[in-house]
MILUMRO-189730 format. One record per residue: x, y, z of N, C-alpha, C, CB in turn. Coordinates in steps of 0.2 Angstrom, whole numbers, padded with zeros to 4 digits, always signed. Glycine has a CB too. Layout:
# residues N
XYZXYZXYZXYZ;...
# end
This chain:
# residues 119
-0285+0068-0113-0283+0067-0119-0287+0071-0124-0284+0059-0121;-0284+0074-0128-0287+0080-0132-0292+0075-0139-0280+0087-0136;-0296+0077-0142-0301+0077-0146-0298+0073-0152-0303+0083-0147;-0293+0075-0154-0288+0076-0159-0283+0070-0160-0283+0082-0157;-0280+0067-0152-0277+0063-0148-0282+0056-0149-0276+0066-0141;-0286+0058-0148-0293+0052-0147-0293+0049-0154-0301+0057-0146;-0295+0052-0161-0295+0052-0166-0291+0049-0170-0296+0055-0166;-0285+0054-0167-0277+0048-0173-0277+0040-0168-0264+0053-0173;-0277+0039-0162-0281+0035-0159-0287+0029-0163-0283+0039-0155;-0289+0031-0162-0294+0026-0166-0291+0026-0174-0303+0029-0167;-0292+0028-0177-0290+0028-0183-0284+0023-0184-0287+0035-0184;-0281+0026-0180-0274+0019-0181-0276+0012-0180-0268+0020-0176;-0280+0013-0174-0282+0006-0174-0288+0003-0179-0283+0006-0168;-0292+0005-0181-0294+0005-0188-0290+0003-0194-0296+0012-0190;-0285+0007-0194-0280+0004-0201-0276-0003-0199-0274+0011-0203;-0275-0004-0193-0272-0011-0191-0277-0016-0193-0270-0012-0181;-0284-0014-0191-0290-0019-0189-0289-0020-0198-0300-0014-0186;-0291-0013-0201-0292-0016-0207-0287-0019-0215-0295-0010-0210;-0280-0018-0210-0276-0021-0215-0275-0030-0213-0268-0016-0215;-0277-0030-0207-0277-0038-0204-0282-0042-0208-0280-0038-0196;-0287-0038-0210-0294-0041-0214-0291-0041-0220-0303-0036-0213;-0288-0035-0224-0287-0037-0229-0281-0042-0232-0287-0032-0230;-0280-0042-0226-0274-0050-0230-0277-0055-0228-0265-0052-0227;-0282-0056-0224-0286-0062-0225-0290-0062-0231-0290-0062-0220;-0291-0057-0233-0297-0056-0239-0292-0058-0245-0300-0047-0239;-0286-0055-0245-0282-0057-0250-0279-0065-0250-0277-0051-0251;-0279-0067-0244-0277-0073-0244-0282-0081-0247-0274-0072-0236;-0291-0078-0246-0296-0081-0246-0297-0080-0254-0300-0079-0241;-0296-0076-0258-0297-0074-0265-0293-0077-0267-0296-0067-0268;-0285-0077-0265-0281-0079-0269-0280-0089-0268-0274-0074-0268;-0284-0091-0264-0285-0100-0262-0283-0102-0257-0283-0104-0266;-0279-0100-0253-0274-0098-0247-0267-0095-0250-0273-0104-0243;-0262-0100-0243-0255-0097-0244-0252-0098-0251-0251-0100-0238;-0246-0096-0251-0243-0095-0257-0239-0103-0255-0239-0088-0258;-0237-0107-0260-0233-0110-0262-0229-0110-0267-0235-0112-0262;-0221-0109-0266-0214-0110-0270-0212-0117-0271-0207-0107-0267;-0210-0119-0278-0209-0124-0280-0204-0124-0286-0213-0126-0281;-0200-0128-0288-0197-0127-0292-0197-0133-0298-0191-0127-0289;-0197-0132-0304-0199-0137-0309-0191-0138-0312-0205-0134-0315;-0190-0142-0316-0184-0144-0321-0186-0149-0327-0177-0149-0316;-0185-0149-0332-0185-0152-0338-0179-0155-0337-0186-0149-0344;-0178-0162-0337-0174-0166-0340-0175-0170-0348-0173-0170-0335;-0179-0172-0348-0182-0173-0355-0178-0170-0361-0188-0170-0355;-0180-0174-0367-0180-0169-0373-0184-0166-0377-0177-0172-0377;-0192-0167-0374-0197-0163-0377-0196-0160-0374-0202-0163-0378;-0202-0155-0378-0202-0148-0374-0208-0151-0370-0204-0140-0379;-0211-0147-0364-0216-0152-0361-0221-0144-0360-0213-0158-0353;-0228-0148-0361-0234-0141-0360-0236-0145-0354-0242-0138-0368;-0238-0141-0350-0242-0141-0346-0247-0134-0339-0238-0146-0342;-0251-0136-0337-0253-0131-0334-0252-0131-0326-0260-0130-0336;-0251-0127-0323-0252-0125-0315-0256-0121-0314-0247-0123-0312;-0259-0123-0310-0268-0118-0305-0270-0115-0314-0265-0106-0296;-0271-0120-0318-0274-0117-0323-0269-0112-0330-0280-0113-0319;-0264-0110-0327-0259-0106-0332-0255-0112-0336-0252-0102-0327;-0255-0110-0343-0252-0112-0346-0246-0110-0350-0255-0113-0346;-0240-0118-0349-0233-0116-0348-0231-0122-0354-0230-0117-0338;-0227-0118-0359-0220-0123-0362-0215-0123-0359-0217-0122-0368;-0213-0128-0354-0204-0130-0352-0201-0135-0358-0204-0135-0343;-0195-0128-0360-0190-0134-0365-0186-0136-0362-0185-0131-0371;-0183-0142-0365-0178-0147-0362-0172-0141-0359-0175-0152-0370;-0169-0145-0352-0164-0140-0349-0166-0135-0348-0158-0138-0351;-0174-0130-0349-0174-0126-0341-0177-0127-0336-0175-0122-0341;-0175-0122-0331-0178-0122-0323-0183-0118-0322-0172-0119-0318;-0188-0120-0318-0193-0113-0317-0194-0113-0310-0200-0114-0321;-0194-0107-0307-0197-0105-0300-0203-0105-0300-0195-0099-0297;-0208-0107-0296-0216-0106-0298-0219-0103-0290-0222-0113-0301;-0222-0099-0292-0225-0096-0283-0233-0098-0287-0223-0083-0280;-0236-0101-0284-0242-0103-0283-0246-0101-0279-0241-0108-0283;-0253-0099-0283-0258-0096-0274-0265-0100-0275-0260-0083-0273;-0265-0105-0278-0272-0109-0279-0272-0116-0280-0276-0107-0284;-0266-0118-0273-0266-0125-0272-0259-0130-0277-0273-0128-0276;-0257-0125-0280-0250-0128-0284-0253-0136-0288-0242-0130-0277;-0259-0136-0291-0258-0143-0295-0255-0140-0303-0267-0147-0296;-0253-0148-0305-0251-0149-0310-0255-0152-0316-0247-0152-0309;-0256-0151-0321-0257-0157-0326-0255-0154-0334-0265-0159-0326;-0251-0162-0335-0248-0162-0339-0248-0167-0347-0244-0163-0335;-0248-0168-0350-0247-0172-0355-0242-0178-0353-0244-0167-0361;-0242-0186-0353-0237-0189-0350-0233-0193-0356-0239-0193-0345;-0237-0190-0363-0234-0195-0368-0232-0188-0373-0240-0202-0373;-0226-0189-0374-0222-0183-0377-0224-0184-0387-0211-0186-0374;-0229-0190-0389-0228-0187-0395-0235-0182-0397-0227-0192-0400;-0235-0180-0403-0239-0175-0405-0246-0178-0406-0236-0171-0411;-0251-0178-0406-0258-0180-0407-0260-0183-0402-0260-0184-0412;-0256-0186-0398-0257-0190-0392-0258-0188-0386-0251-0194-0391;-0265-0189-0381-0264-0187-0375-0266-0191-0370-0266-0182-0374;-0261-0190-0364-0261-0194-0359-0262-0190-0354-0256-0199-0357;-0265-0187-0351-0264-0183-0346-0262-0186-0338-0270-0179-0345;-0261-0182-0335-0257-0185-0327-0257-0177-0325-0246-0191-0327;-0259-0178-0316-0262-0174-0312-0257-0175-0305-0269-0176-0312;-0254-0170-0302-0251-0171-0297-0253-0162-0291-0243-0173-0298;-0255-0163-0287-0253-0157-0281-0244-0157-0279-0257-0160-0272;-0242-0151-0282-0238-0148-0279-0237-0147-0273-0238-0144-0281;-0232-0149-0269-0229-0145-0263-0226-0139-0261-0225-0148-0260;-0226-0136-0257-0221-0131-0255-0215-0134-0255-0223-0127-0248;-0211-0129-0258-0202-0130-0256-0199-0136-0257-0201-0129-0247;-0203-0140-0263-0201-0147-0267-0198-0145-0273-0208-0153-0269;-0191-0148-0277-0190-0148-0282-0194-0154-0286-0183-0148-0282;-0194-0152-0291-0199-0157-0296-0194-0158-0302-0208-0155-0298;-0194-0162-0306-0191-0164-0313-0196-0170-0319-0183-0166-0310;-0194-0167-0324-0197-0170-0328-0192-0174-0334-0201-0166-0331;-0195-0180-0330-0189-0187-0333-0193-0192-0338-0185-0193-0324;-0189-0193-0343-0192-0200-0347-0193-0205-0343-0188-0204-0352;-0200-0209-0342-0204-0213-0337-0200-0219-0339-0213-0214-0337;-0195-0222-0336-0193-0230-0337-0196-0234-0336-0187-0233-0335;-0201-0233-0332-0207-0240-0330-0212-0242-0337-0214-0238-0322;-0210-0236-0341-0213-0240-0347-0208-0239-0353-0221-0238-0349;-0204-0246-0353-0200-0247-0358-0202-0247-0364-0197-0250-0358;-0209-0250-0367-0212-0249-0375-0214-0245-0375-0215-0252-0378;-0213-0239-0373-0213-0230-0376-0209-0226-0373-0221-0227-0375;-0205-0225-0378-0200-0220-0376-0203-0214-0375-0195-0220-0380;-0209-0213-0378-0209-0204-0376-0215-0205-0371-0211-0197-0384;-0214-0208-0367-0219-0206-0361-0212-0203-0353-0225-0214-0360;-0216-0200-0350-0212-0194-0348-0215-0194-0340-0214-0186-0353;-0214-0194-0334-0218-0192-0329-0211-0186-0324-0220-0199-0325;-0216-0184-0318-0214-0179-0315-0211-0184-0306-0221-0173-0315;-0206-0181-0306-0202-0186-0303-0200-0180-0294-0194-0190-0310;-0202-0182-0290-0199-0177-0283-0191-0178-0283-0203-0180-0274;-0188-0171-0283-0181-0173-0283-0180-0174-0274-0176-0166-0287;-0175-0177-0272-0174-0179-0268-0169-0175-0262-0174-0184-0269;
# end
């Protein structure tokens, strides 16, 4: 095997070695794997909340696809009026629809809100 042969030889295997590390590297930065999930407003507020720290206004009736790479949590406001906060906290799943429905387990307030697994 010529000199030449030898070299793109190693080399390639070098670039395998080092693109293998570098998706570990990227996978370890970014908190691990990726997670997809889907959000929905049912509600009639608009609802703020954050994911892995981003923060998001969902208005009433839309949909959101979320790719998540730092655990997919949630937190959210659970009482829809203005000055008011309740926060509530959930981990996201991969490949779960979620929606945000008016909470009926508390009928003396209507504007409280939780995050419901669609089924």
């Amino acid at each position: 095997m010529s000199n030449i042969n030898k070299m793109l030889e190693i080399t390639s295997a070098n670039q395998d070695l080092f693109i293998e590390l570098d998706e570990k590297k990227a996978e370890t930065i970014s908190g691990g794997k990726q997670e997809v999930f889907t959000i929905l407003n049912e509600t009639k507020y608009n609802v703020a909340y954050r994911v892995d720290g981003k923060k998001k206004i969902h208005k009433p009736g839309q949909i959101w696809i979320w790719t998540a790479w730092l655990g997919g949590r949630i937190k959210f406001d659970r009482d829809a009026r203005k000055g008011v906060r309740a926060y509530k906290r959930y981990n996201l799943s991969d490949g779960r629809i979620y929606v945000f429905k008016d909470d009926k387990s508390t009928p003396g307030n209507p504007w409280d809100i939780d995050l419901y697994k669609r089924a």
